[in-house]
N, C-alpha and C positions, 0 to 999 in steps of 0.2 A: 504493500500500500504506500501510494506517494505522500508524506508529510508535507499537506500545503504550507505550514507554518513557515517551512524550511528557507533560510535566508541564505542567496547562494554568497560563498565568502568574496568580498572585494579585495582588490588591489591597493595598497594604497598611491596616493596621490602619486603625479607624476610634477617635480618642482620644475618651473622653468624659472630663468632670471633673464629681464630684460634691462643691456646696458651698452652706454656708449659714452665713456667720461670727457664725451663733446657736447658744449650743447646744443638744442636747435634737432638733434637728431630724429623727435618725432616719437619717445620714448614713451611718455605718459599717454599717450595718445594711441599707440599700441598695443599697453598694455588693454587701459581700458574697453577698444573696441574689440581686440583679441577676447578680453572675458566676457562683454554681449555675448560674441560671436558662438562660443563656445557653450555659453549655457543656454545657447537659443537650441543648439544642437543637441540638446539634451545633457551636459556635463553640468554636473557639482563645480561649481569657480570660486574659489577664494584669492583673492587679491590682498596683497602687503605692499602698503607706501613707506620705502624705506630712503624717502629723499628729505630730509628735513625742510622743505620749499615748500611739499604737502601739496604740489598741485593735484594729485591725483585724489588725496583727500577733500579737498576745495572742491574736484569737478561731480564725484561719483560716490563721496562720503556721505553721513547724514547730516540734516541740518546745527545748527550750532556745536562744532567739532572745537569748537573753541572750550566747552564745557567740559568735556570729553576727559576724563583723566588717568584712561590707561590705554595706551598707545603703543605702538611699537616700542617706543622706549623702556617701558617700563618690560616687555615683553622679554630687552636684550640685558636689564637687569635681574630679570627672575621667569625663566621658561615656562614657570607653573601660572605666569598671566595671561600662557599665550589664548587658552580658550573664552576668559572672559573679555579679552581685547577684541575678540571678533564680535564685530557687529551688520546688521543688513547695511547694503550699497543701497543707489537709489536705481541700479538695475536688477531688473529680476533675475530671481535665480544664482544672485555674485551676491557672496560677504567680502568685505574689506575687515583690515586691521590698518588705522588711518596713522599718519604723522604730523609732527608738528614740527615747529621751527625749535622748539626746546630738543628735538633729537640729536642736534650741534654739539650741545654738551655731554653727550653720554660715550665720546669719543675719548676722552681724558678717561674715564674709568675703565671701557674699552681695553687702554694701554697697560693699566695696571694688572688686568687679568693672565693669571698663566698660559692661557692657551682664550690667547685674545681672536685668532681667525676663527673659531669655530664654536662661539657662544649661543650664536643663532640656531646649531643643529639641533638640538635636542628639544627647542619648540616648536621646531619644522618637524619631527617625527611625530610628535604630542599632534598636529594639524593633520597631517597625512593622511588618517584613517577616515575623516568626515568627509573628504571629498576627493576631484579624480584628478583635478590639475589644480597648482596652486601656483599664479605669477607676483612675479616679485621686479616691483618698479624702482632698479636702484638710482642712487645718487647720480650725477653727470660729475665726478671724480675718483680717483684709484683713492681712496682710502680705507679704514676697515670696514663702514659700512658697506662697502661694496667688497671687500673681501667675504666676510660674512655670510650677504648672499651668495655671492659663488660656490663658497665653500659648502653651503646646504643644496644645494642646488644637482639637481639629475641635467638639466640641459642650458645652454645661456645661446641668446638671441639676441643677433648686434643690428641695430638701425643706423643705415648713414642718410643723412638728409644728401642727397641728387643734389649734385651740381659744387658740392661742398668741398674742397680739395683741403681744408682743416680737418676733415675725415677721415679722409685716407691719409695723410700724414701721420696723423695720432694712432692709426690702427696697429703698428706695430709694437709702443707703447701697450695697450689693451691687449694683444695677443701675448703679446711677454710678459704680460701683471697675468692673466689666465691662467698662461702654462706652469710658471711657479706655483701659484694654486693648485692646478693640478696636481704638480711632481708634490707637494707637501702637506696638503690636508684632506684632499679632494683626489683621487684619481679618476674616477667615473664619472667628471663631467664633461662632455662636449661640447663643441658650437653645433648646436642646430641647424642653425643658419642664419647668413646677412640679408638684409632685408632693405631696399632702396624707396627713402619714401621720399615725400613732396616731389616725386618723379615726373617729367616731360618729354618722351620721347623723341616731340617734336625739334627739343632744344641741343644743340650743338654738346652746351660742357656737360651737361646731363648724361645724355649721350655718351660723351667721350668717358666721364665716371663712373657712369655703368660698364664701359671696356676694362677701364682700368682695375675696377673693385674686384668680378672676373678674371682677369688674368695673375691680378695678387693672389686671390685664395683658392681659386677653382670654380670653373661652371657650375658643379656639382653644388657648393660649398654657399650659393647665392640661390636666393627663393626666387624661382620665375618671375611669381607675381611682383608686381611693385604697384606701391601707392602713391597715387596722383594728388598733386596741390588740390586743395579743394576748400573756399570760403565755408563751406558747412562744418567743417571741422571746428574752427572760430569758432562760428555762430552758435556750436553748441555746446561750446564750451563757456559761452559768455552767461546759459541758461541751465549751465552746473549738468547740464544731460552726455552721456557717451554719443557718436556721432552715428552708432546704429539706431539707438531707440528715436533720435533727433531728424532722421534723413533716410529712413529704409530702403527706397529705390534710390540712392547716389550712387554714382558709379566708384566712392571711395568706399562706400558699404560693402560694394558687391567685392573690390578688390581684398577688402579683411578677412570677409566671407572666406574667399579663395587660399589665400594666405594661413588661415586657422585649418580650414580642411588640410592644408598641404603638412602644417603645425601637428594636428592630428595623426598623420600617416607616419610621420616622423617621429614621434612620439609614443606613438601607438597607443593612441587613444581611441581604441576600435567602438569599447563597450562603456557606457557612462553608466555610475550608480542605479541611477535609475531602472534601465535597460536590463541589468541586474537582478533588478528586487519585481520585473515585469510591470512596471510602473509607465512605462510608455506604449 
């Protein structure tokens, strides 16, 4: 007799980190429509604003975050905050763990710890089991906080803002701060892949930077898709909304769309919670 009760066992989360300690790269803006994108698909999304700028908490947090008093910060002081730190996004189906401009100072304590790269894993594992992806929006600089993320992290996903040649410049900088991570705290993490946004094919240096970013890391190694400039992006950012629930047929929607399925395949995010528990 089949036990309908029977809950088939999950996986846990798979962690991606999104980073580029350039800025302009189109980072928070990734993350965000990447986690629409994903739980529109049916996945479990939890998001971590680990930029103390907090834009991503500003765009996709709850209202009065300024109240708010346990935050990522407090999460990389004490791993047992990490559950009550999560709270709902103002997208469906995505929690956030928000930040604040106070997270600047948790870097000084950071240092003093014995094993300061990898304070953040052990409430990334504590997260893990709740859901199927969990992105993580770091800083636009190499410091711990972005070590941190790396170091918890199963995959990391670079944005160059198109046309940008401060981008590729700094890439090597970023793939050397990586690989150290890797060889040292982290061995199983990869680059997913690079990701070309505010893109124009029409445009000459655009053009020529998407040659270039290509022949640096590999065909392979770059996401087909790319995301186009797009006023909607702004626009709904100025109305605190991610640019999928804001703009659903934009063609910068349908590019995230495409982007997150390829994110998906790569990550192998075949089956979501849900799907699981036969919930869909």
């Amino acid at each position: 007799m089949v036990d309908e009760s029977y809950t088939a066992p999950q996986p846990p989360a798979v962690v991606i980190a999104v980073h580029n300690h350039k800025g302009g790269a189109g980072k928070t803006t990734t993350v965000s429509s990447l986690a629409a994108a994903l739980s529109r698909r049916g996945h479990e999304v939890l998001v971590i604003d680990m930029d103390p700028q907090g834009n991503l908490s500003q765009q996709i947090g709850p209202e009065n975050i300024g109240a708010i008093d346990t935050t990522i910060r407090e999460v990389l002081l004490d791993p047992n905050q990490a559950l009550p730190a999560v709270l709902k996004s103002t997208v469906k189906g995505v929690d956030i763990i928000i930040s604040r401009l106070k997270l600047e100072a948790v870097l000084d304590k950071l240092r003093q710890s014995y094993t300061p790269a990898v304070i953040l894993r052990p409430a990334i594992d504590i997260l893990r089991e709740g859901y199927d992806v969990i992105l993580l929006d770091l800083p636009p600089a190499l410091n711990l906080l972005s070590v941190n993320g790396i170091a918890a992290a199963d995959y990391l996903i670079i944005p160059h803002q198109s046309g940008a040649q401060f981008s590729l410049d700094g890439m090597e900088d970023l793939l050397t701060f990586v690989g150290d991570i890797k060889r040292s705290v982290n061995p199983k993490i990869s680059v997913l892949g690079h990701v070309l946004t505010k893109h124009d094919e029409r445009e000459n240096a655009k053009r020529a930077m998407a040659a270039a970013l290509r022949a640096r890391v590999g065909e392979e190694a770059v996401f087909k898709v790319t995301i186009p400039e797009s006023t909607h992006i702004l626009q709904s950012q100025m109305v605190r909304q991610d640019v999928i629930s804001y703009k659903r047929k934009a063609t910068v929607v349908e590019a995230y769309f495409e982007l997150a399925d390829l994110i998906a395949e790569r990550a192998k995010l075949f089956a979501s919670r849900k799907a699981c528990n036969g919930e869909e």
